[in-house]
N, C-alpha and C positions, 0 to 999 in steps of 0.2 A: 720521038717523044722527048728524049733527052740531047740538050746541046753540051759536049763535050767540047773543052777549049782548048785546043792542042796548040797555039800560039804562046812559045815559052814566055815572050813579054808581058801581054795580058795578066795570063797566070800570076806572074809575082807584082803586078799591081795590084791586085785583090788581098795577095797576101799583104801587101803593104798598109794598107786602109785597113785592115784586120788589126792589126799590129799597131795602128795610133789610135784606132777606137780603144783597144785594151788598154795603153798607156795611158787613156786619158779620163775611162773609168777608174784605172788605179789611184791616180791625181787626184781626182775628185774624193774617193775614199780615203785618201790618209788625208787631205785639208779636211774634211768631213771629222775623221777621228779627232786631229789636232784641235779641233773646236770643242769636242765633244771631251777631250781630257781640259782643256783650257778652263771649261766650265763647270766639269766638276771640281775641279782644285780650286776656282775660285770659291765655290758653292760648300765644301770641306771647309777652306779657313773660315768664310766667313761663320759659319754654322759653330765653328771653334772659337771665335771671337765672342758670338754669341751668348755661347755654354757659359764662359768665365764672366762672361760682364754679369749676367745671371747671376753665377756664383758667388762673384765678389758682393752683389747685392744684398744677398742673403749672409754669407759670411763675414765679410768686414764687415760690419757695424756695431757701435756703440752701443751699450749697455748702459742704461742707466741705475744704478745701487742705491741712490738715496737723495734724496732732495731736500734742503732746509735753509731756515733763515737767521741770521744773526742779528736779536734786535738791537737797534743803537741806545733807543728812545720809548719806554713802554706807555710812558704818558701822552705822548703825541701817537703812539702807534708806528713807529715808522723803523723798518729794518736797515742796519750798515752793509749788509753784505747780502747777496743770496750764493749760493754753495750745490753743486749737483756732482755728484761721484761718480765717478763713469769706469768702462774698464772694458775690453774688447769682448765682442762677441764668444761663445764658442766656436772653437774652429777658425779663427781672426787671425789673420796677420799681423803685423805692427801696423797701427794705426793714425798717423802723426796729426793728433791734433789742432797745431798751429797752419793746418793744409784745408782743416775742417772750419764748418762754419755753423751757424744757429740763425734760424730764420724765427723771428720773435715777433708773436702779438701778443700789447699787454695795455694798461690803461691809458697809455698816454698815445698811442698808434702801434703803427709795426716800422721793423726793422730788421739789417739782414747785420747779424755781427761775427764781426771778426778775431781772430787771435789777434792778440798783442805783448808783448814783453814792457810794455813802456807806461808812466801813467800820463796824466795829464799835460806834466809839465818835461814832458821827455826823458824824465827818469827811471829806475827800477821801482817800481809799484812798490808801498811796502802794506797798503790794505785794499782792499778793494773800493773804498770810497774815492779813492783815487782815477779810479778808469772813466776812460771815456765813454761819449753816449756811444753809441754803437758799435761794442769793443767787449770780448771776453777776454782772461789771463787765466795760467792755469795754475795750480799749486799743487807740490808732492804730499807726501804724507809727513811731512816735518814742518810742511807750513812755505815754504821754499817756494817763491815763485820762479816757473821755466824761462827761460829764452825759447827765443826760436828753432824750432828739431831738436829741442832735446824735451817736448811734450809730447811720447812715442808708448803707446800704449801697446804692450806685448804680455804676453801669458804671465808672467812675475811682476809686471808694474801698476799699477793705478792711477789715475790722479785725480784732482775737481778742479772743477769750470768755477773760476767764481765772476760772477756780473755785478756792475755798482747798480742799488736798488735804485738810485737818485737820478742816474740818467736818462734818457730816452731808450725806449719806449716805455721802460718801466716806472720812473718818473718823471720831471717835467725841467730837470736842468739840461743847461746846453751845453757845449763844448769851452763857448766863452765865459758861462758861467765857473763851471769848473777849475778852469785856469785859474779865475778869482781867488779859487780857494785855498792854493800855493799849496797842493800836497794836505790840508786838514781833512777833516772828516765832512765828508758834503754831507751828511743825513742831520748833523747839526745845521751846517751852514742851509739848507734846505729848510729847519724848523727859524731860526733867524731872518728866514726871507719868507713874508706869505707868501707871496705869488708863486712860490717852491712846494711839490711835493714829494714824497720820495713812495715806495711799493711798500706796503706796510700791510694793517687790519683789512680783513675779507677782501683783500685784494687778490686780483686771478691774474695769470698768463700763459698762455700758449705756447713750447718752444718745438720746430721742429731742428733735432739736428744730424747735420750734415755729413758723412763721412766724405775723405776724398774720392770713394769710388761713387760717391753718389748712392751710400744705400743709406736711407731715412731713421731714425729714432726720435718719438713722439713724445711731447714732455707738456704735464698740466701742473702749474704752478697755482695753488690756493693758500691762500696764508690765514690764520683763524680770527676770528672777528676779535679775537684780544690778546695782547700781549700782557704779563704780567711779570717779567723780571728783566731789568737790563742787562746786557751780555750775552740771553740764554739762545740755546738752538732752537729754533720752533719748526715741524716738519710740515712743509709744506705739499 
């Protein structure tokens, strides 16, 4: 019934094939493993990337504290400046403004605006009627307009967005126009040209804004169907 194999060569070629079978289930099980940790480590950071971009979502983003308009012109309706205070999240890290951006719709179209330190005519801003169309600048709490990275919103600082009301999208001058106006105040020069308007009475806009990690803050701009003092704040 049983064939015994008493031929000592036989014998250890059986063990031999024993012996690369096992070797090569082994093989198989550690590339096996090596795949199997490969992919959980991938599948760990990315899940860890995940978390924080998450996070930074929710946490870095701007705050908005107040919104208003400086009128230039109460007889025409028309404001010199608009003005939004902002100031980081709870729980925010520094948040560098001149990195951030404001996607705007407002009566004149939309538009995606940028930080800028400069006005029209390549200098230091010294009011907001000076900026370009599609261009914010930011100012500290002395009135101080920033340079670039040092508009860095952290637990002890503030600042505001100020936009010129006269430009695009808000109002309806252009870049070339602005130039024109060598540094004066466009929201006159805008009342001096019809074909000019500037964001003023029961005017609306839209702003979303942008942190640099990409987490959103929503901004409705209305301004009141009448001005009635020049110079004054009006909340928009």
């Amino acid at each position: 019934m049983f064939e015994f194999i008493n031929d000592n060569d036989e014998r250890g070629q059986v063990g031999i094939g024993t012996l690369i079978v096992f070797i090569a289930m082994v093989l198989v099980a550690a590339i096996a493993a090596g795949v199997l940790i490969n992919t959980a480590g991938f599948l760990q950071s990315q899940a860890e990337a995940t978390g924080q971009e998450s996070t930074d979502l929710v946490s870095e983003r701007i705050d908005v504290t107040s919104e208003v308009g400086i009128v230039g012109n109460n007889s025409t309706g028309e404001l010199k400046a608009i003005k939004i205070s902002v100031s980081g999240a709870a729980g925010a890290d520094q948040i560098d403004l001149s990195e951030s951006t404001i996607q705007a719709v407002g009566p004149n179209g939309q538009a995606n605006l940028v930080f800028t330190d400069a006005n029209a005519t390549g200098d230091t801003p010294v009011n907001a009627s000076q900026l370009n169309a599609s261009t914010f600048a930011v100012q500290d709490d002395d009135g101080n307009f920033q340079a670039s990275g040092d508009a860095v919103l952290d637990r002890d600082t503030d600042y505001t967005i100020v936009i010129n009301p006269a430009s695009e999208p808000f109002g309806d001058a252009t870049n070339d126009q602005l130039y024109n106006v060598s540094g004066g105040e466009t929201y006159n020069y805008a009342h001096r040209n019809a074909s000019l308007t500037a964001f003023g009475e029961s005017d609306s806009s839209s702003l979303d804004i942008v942190s640099p990690s990409s987490a959103t803050t929503s901004v409705e701009l209305d301004a009141p169907d009448l001005f009635t003092t020049d110079g004054e704040a009006v909340r928009l």
